[in-house]
N, C-alpha and C positions, 0 to 999 in steps of 0.2 A: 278790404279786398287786396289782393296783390297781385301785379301785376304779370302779365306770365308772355311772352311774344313765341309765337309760330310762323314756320316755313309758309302755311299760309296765309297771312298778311302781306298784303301786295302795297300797302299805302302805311308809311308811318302818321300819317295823320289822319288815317283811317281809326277804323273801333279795332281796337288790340284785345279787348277782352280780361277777362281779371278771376284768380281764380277765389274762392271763397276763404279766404283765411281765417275766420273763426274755426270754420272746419278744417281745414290746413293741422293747425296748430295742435287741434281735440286730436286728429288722428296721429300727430308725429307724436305727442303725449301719450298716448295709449302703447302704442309701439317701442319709446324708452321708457316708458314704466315695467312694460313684458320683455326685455332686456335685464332690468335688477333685478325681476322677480323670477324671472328662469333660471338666473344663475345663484339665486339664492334658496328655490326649491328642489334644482337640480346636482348640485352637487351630490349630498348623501344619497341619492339614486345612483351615479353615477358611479361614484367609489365602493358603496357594495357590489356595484356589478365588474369591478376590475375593468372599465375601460378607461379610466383617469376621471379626475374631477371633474376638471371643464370640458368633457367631451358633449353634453348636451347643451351647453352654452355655446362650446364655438359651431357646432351643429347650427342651433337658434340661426347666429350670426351668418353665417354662408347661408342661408335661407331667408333669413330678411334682406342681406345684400341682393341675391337675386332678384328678388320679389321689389326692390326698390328699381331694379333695372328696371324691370315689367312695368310697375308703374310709370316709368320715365316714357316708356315704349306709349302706354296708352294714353299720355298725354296728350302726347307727338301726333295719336291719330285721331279723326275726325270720324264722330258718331256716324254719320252720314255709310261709312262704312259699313261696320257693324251690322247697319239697321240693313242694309244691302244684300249681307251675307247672312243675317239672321236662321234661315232655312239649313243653310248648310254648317252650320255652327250647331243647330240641333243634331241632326243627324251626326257629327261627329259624336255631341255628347251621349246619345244614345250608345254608338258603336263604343263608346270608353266603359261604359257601365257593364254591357257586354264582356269587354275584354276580360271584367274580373273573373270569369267563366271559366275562360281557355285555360286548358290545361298546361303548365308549365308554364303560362302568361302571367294568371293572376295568382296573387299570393294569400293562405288559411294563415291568416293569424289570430287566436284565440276563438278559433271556431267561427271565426266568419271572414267570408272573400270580398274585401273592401279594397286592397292594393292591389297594383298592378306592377309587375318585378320591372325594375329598368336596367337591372344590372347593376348600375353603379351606387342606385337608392328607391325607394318604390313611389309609386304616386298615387296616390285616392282618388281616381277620378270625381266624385261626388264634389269635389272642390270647384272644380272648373265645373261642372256642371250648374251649381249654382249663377252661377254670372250669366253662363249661357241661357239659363230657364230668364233669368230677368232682361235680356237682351230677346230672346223671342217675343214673349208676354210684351214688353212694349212695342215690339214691332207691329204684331198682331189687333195691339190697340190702335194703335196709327191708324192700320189698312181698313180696321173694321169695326171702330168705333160707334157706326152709328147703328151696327147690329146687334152692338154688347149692349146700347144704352135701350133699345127696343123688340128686340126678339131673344125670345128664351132659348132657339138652337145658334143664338148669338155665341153664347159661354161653351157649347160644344165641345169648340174644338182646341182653345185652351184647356180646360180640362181632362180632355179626354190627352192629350199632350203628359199634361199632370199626373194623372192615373196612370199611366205607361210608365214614368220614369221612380214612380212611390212604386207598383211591382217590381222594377228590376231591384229597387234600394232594399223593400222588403225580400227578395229572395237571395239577398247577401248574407246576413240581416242588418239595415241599417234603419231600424225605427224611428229615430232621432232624428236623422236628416229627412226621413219621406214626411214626417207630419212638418220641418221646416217647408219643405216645397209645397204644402197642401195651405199650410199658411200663410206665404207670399204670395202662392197661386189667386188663392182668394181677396186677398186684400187687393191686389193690384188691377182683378177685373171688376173689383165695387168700385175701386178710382176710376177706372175708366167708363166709370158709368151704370155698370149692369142694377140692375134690378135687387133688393136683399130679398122678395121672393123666389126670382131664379132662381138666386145664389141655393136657398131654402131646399128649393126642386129637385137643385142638380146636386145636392150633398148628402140628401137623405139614404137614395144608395148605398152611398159609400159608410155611414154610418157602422151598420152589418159589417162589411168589409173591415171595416177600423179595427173594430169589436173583437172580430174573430182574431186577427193578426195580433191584436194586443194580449190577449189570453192562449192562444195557441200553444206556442211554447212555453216550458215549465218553468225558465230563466228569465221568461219577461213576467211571468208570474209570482215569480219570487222578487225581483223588483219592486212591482206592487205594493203585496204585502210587505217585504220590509221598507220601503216608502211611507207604509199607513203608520208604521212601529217599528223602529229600527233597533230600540231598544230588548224588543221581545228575544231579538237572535245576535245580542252586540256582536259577539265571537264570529258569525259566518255569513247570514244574508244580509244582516247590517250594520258589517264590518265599515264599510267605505263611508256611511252616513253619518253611523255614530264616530267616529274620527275625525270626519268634517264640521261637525257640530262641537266636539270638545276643541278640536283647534277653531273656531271662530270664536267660542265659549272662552278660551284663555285669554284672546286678543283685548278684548272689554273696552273702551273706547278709545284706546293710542295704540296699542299694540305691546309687543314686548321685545320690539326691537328690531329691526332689520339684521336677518341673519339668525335671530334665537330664538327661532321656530321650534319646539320638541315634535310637535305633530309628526317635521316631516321625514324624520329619522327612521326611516324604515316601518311609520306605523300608518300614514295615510295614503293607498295608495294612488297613486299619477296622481301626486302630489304637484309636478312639474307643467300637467297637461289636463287632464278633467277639472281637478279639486286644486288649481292654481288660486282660486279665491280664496280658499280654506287659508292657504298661507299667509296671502294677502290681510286676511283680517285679524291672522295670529299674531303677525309680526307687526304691522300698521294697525291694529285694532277698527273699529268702528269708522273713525277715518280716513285710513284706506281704503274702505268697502267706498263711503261715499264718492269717495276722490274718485274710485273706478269710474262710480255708476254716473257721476257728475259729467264726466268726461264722453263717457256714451251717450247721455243725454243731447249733453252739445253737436258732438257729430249727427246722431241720428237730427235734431230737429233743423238744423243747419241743409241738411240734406233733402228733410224733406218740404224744408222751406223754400229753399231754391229750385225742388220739383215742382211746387203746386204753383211759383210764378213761372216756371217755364212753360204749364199747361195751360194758365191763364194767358200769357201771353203771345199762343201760338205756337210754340216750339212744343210739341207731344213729345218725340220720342228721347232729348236728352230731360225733360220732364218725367216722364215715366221713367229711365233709367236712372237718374238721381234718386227717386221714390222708392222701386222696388229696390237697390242697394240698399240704400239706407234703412228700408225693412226687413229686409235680409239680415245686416249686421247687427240691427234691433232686435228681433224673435231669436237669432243663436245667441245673444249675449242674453236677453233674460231667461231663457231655456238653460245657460251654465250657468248662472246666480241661482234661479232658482233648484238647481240640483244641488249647489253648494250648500245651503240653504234649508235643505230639507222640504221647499216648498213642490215639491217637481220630481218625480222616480228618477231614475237613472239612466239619461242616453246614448253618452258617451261623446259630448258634443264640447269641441273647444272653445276657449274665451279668447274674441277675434281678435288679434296682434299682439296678446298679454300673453298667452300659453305657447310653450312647444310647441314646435310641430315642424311638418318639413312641406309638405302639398300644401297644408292648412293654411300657413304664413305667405306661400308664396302664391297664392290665389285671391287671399285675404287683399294683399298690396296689392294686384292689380284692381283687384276690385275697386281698391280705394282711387286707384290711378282711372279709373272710369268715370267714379265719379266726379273725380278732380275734373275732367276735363269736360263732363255734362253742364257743371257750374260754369266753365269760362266757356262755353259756348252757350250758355245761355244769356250773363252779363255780357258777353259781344254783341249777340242780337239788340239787347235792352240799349246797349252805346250807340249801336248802328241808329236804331228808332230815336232815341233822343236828339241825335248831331242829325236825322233828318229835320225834324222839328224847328231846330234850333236855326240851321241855315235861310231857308227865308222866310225868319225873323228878320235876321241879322242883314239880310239883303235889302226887305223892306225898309229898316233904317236906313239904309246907307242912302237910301232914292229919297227918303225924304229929309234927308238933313242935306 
């Protein structure tokens, strides 16, 4: 554990709190490894496009620096907050997803309204929305825990919460991210108790719904099918998989080099951001793959270890919020393995702190910066309970010696 001091600490011989350093370390790991590997998938993107070589490298970089502020910022503050504001933290994120709407606000790139123009750089709302959804969801557990664990109109309004923010994601089109929110959504009200027949109840619904949305359009269809056989159409519907598969194919267990990627030469695309793994496994082989997944393993179970004793021990909401994070960052990374992979269709989802991006990264680190601080304020409570304990012990000695 490492130690970590805050403004509020009123006693240096009080519980200072500690934040989780295994996890510490997996996520600053994960973050310089997407560092070498950006600038080593991104350059020949960069240079056929004439904006300079390292233009998506130092891009990365002014977007992880930010994003380290942010986390610094959510260190600094006290869940207690959060869980305060939760209500109105929704409704912003709702009103962001909106925004992609507004004419002249939100920005069409490649046929779908995902960005929101800032002028100076655009933002995904869907980023911050994620954290958001996991900071309501636990709030929601907190206040009404003992209606998720016993009534079926318990899950209501979680859900119905859920279903709201997967229409606005679907009518972007952001497939990829509403089935992440339907997935965390779930997991986090089975932790909190509910019922696997509610769960059962309130999902069959949505089943139809799913169905339709997934086959509707002709492009999630092609998906699909070149998903099932990418080989049938190498040349066009599954150009990006079969690409992904000869560059992890070349890698073979060491790789072929840091830097001596052929894939990413203009032949796999977002090489830099979707199919960052592909390179990963070209250049590091078999090993890099591991190393990744090795790495996400730690944070995810580090995270959701220190959740399940924060709920054991009383403290719900930075319990739930260590949990849902760290399932969050869990479900998008094996959602971009398995699209690398060929295991998974295509849904255009990054790999968190390793890929490009500019909202992505800078949301990712706060993210991480929440949960940093879920952990030291859960190890503060456990210091606090223990140095109760411990005191008269120590007092009873002292009377009797």
């Amino acid at each position: 554990m490492l130690g970590f001091d805050t403004s509020q600490a009123t006693k240096r011989t009080g519980p200072r709190g500690r934040i989780d350093l295994p996890l510490l370390l997996a996520l600053v790991a994960l973050a310089s490894m997407g560092v070498v590997m950006v600038a080593s998938s991104s350059i020949a993107v960069a240079d056929s496009q004439h904006i300079g070589a390292f233009y998506y490298l130092k891009r990365h970089l002014v977007f992880l620096a930010l994003g380290l502020a942010l986390a610094g910022l959510a260190l600094r503050t006290e869940l207690k907050r959060l869980e305060k504001h939760a209500h109105v933290l929704l409704m912003l994120g709702i009103a962001m997803l909106l925004a992609v709407f507004v004419p002249h606000l939100g920005m069409r790139i490649n046929g779908a309204r995902r960005w929101v123009n800032l002028l100076v750089t655009s933002f995904q709302p869907v980023e911050a929305v994620k954290l958001i959804l996991v900071i309501y969801l636990s709030s929601y557990l907190v206040r009404h825990r003992e209606s998720v664990e016993r009534r079926f109109l318990g899950l209501f309004k979680p859900l119905l919460v859920a279903s709201i923010l997967v229409l606005l994601l679907l009518a972007q089109p952001d497939f990829g991210s509403a089935m992440l929110v339907i997935g965390v959504t779930i997991a986090m009200v089975w932790l909190g108790g509910a019922r696997p027949i509610f769960l059962c109840l309130m999902g069959l619904p949505l089943m139809p719904a799913l169905a339709f949305a997934a086959t509707s359009q002709s492009y999630r269809m092609k998906r699909l099918t070149s998903f099932l056989d990418p080989w049938k159409d190498p040349f066009n519907d599954g150009f990006q998989l079969t690409q992904s598969l000869m560059a992890i194919g070349r890698g073979e267990w060491t790789g072929v080099g840091l830097g001596s990627s052929v894939l990413k030469l203009s032949y796999l695309p977002e090489a830099h951001t979707d199919f960052i793994l592909a390179v990963i496994g070209e250049e590091l082989g078999l090993a890099g793959i591991a190393l990744v997944l090795g790495l996400f393993a730690l944070a995810v179970w580090r995270g959701l270890a220190m959740g399940l004793k924060g709920i054991e021990s009383g403290l719900p909401f930075p319990g739930y919020v260590a949990c849902g994070i760290s399932l969050m960052l869990a479900l998008q990374a094996l959602v971009s393995v398995g699209v690398n992979l060929g295991v998974l269709p295509t849904k255009g989802l990054t790999l968190p702190l390793i890929s490009s991006g500019g909202s992505s990264v800078l949301l990712t680190c706060a993210m991480a910066g929440v949960l940093l601080r879920a952990t030291f304020e859960i190890n503060r409570a456990l210091d606090a309970r223990r140095m109760a304990v411990r005191q008269p012990v120590a007092a009873t000695q002292e009377q009797t010696a």
